[in-house]
N, C-alpha and C positions, 0 to 999 in steps of 0.2 A: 281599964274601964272603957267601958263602950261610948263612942260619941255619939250624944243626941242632935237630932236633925231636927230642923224645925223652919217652917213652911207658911206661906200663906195662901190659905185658901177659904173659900163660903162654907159657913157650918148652917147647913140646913135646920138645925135645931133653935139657934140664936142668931144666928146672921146671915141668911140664904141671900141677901144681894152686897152684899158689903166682905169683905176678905177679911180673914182675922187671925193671928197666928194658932199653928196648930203642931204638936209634935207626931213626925212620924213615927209611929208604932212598928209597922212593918210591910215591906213592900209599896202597895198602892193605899194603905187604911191608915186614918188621922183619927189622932185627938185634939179637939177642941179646948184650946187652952181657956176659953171663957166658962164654958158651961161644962166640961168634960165629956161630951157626947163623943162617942167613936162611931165613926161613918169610914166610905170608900173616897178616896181621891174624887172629886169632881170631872167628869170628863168631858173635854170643851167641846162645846157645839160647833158642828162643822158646817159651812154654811156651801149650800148646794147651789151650782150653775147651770147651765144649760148651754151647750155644743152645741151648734150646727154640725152635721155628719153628710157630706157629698158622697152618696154612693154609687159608684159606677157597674152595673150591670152588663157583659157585654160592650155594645157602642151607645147605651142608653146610659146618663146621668140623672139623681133624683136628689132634692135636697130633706134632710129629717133634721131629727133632731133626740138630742138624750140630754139625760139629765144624771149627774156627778157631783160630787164631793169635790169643792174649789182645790184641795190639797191630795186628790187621788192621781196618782205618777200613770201616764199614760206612755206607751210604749208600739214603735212601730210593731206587728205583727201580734201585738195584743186581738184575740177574736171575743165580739159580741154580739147581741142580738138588737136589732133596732127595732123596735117597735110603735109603729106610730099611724095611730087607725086601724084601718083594715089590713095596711102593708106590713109585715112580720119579715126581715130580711139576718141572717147571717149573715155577719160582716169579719172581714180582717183590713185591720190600721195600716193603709199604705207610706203616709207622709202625716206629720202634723204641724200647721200652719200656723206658727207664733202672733201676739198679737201686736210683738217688736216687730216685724218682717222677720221673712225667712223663714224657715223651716230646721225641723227637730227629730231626731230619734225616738226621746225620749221629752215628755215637759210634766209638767202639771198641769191638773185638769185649767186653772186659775190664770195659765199661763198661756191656753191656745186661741186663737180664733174660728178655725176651723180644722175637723176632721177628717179628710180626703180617704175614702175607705173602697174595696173591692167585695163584692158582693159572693157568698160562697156553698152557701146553701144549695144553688145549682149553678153550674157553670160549663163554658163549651172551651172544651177542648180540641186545640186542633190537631186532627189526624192525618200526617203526610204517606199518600197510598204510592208506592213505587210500583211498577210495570213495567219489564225491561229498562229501556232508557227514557220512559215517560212518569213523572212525577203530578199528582194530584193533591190536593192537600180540602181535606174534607170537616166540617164542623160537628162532633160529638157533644150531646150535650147529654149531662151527666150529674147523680148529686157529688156535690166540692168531696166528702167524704170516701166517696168510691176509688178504690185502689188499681190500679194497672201495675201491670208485672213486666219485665223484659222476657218474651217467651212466651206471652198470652196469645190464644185464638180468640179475635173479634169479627163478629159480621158487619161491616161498615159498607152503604151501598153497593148490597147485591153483591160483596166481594167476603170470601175468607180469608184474614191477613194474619200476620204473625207479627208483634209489636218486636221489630228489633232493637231500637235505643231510643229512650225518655229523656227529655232536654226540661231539667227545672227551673223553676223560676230564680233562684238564687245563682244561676249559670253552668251548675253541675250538668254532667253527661251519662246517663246511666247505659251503658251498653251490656253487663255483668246478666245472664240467665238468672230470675229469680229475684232480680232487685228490684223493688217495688217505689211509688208515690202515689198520694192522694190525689185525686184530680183538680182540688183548688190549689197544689203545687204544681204543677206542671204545666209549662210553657208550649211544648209542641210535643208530640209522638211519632217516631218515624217506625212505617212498616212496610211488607214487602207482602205482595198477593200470594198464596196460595193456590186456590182456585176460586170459581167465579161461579155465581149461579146458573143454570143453562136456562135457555128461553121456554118456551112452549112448544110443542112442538106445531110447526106451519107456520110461525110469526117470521124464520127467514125467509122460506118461500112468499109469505107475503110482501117481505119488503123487498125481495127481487122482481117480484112481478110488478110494484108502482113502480121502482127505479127502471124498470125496463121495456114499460109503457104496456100496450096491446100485443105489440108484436110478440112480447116475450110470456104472453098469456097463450095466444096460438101454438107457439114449439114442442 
């Protein structure tokens, strides 16, 4: 013989604020042991908070704000969308700031004080341009979603480079032909020039003739 379970919960038919016992039937659905009505399990109201979310753009910080579910599990590298006014920002969860002190992985929404988050919808990446033994490091900015390859040709300031190894944010080293990251993962990109645009033609005679005054106008 099968055992019967029996529960107390609000029967919206005879008792919507007061609890009353009920046998489960099956699953999530009761019967109402007063009046025999059968209904769905009640499902408890969740009571929503409101985050602060600090998001860092670049070298620029903004403070927003979202609104959550006190009991919704937040997670570093969790991504969402802030919206607050006319500001519409992609975000991903850097750190989450307990309201014990300290900081968390992972918490509940109920459980943070603030959101510490990185901006990702566009983002600059930086591009280290090598030249013989001379090193450049150039700011790409780019949507978070755009992918780079090890092996890709890019035009970065007037130069043609060849992306040889992508350094992620999580510390990986991508050196491998063909291995790719999103541009809101990656931390640096090293490449080595190719070739280089050529000037105009007469912009060097020009700049010899100021470096070289009058005199070097007359020759």
């Amino acid at each position: 013989m099968d055992k019967i379970e029996v529960v107390e919960a609000a029967c919206p038919q005879c008792s919507p604020e007061e609890e009353v016992m009920h046998t489960v039937v099956k699953s999530h659905l009761l019967k109402c042991n007063n009046c025999g009505f059968i209904h769905r399990l009640p499902s408890k109201k969740r009571k929503a908070v409101k985050l602060k979310v600090i998001v860092s753009r670049q070298d620029v910080s903004s403070v927003q704000e979202i609104e959550v579910n006190e009991d919704e599990e937040l997670h570093v590298g969790d991504e969402f969308v802030v919206d607050v006014g006319e500001e519409v920002s992609g975000v991903r969860v850097q750190s989450l700031e307990l309201k014990t002190g300290g900081r968390a992985e992972s918490a509940k929404a109920g459980d943070v004080r603030a959101v510490w988050a990185r901006a990702i919808d566009e983002v600059v990446v930086k591009i280290a341009v090598q030249r013989r033994e001379k090193t450049e490091s150039v700011d790409y900015k780019v949507n978070g979603d755009y992918e780079f390859t090890v092996g890709d040709i890019l035009k970065v300031k007037g130069h043609e480079v060849r992306v040889s190894a992508i350094k992620v944010r999580d510390g990986g080293l991508y050196k491998r032909e063909g291995k790719s990251a999103r541009a809101k993962d990656i931390r640096r990109i090293y490449s080595k020039i190719l070739s280089s645009e050529r000037r105009p033609v007469g912009e060097g005679l020009r700049a010899s003739r100021k470096k070289g005054g009058k005199g070097s106008e007359d020759t």
